[in-house]
N, C-alpha and C positions, 0 to 999 in steps of 0.2 A: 652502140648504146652508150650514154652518158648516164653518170649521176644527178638526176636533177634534188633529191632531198634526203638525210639519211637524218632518220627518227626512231626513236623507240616507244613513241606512242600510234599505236593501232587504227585509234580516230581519228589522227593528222594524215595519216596513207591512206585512209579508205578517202576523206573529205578529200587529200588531192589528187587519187585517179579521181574520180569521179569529178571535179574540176576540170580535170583534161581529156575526159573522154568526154564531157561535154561540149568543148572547144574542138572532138574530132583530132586530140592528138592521143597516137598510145602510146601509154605506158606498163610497165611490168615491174612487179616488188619483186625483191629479192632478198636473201634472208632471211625468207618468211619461215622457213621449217626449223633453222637454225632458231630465230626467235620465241619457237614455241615447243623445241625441245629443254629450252636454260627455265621452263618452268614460268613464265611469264613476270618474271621478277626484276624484266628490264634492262637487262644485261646487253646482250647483244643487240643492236640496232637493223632496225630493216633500213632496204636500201630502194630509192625507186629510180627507174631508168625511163629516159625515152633517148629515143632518134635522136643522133647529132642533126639533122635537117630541124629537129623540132623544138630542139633544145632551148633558142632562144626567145619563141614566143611562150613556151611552155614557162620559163622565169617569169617573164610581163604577166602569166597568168595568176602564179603564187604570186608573185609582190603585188597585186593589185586587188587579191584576197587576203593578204597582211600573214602569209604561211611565211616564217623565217627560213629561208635556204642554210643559215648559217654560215654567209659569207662575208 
């Protein structure tokens, strides 16, 4: 697994699996228990992962949704 985006807004992770399971790639948040233990005050960031096989159409899919990677 790679990191394809780490955010600590909730609505950017749900909008990009669902961008990617749209396209038939998967992916899996992580952090998510950590992020919603610190009280949702934004602290900790989720982290979302796919397939190094998938990894690089999964980027073509955010930057052509204008989702920042942050790189």
């Amino acid at each position: 697994m790679k990191e394809l985006l780490r955010s600590t807004d909730p609505t950017i992770m749900a909008f990009a699996s669902a961008l990617l399971e749209g396209e038939d790639i998967d992916c899996f948040q992580m952090d998510v228990n950590m992020s919603i233990l610190e009280g949702g005050i934004g602290i900790f960031p989720r982290r979302l992962m796919v397939h190094e096989d998938d990894y690089y159409e999964a980027v073509i899919v955010m930057r052509d949704n204008e989702i920042p990677l942050g790189r």
